[in-house]
C-alpha positions as a printed NumPy array, in Angstrom:
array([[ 0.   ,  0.   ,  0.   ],
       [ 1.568,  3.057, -0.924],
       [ 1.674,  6.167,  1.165],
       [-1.372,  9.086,  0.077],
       [ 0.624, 12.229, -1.106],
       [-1.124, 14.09 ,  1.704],
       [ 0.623, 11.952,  4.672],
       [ 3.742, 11.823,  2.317],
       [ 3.884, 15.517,  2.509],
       [ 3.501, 15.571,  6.58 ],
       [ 5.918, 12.992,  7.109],
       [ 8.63 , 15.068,  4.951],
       [ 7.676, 18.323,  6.895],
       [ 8.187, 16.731, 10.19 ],
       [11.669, 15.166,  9.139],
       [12.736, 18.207,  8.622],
       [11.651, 19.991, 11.589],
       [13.448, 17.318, 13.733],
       [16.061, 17.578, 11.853],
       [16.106, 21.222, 12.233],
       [15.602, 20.496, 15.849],
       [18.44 , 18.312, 16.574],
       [20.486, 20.518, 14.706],
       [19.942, 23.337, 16.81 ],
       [21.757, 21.35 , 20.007],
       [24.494, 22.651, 21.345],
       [26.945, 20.663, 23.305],
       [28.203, 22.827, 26.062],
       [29.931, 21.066, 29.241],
       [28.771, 20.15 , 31.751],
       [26.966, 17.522, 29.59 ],
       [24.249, 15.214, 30.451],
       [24.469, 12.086, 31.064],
       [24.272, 10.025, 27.674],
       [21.065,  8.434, 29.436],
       [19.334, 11.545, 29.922],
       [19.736, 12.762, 26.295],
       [18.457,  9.353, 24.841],
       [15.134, 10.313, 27.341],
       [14.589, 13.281, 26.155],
       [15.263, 12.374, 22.453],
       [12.947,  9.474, 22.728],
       [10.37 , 12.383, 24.004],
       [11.164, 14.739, 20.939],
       [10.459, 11.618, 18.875],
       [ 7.048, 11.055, 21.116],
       [ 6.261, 14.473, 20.852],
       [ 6.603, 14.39 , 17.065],
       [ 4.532, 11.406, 16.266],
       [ 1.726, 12.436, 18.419],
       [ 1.368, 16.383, 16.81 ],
       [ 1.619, 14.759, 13.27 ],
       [-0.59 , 11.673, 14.521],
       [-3.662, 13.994, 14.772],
       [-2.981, 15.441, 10.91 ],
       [-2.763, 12.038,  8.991],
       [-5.402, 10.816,  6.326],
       [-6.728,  8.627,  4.959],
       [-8.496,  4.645,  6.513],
       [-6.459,  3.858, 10.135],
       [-4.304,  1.15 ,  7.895],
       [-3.15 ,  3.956,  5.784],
       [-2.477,  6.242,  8.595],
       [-0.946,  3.525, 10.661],
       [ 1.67 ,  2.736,  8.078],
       [ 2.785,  6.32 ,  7.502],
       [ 3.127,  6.919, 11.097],
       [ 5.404,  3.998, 11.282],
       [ 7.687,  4.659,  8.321],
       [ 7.037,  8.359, 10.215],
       [ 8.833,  6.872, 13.11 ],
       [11.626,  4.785, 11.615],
       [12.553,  7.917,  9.985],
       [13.078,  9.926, 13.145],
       [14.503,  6.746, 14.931],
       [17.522,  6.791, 12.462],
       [17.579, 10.778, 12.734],
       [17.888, 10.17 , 16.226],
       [20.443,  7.355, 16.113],
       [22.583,  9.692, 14.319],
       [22.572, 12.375, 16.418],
       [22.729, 10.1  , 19.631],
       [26.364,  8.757, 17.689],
       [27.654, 12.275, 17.634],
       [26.333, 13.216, 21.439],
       [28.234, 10.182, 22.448],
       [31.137, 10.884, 20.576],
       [31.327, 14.72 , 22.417],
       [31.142, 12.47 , 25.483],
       [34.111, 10.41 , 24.905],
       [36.243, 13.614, 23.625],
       [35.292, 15.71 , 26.982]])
């Protein structure tokens, strides 16, 4: 089943936000703890599938897909981005 063009277009609108988002984070010292930062990136990602949740079209199979190629999206933004927090970590 392929993706309407409507929850296409939400899904690339939130990727870039969080994007945007994650690449507004400065790492200052002191840092948090690499356990904190996964919590509250796993709450940006909550945050982000339950604003865009309430905008998607379509029958609930339809909408359940996008939201979960919606999530693996942001899961792999956020992997990324957890990579580099633990590499400033390791160098401070």
């Amino acid at each position: 089943m392929a993706l309407i063009q409507t929850n296409k277009d939400l899904i690339s609108k939130g990727i870039k936000e969080f994007n945007a988002l994650l690449n507004q984070q400065v790492f200052t010292d002191p840092a948090v703890s690499e356990e904190a930062m996964v919590t509250v990136v796993n709450d940006w990602v909550s945050f982000y599938i339950n604003y865009y949740k309430k905008q998607m079209s379509g029958e609930q199979a339809e909408q359940d897909k996008a939201l979960q190629e919606f999530r693996q999206e942001l899961d792999t933004l956020s992997a990324s981005f957890l990579d580099k927090y633990r590499d400033f970590l390791k160098s401070s």
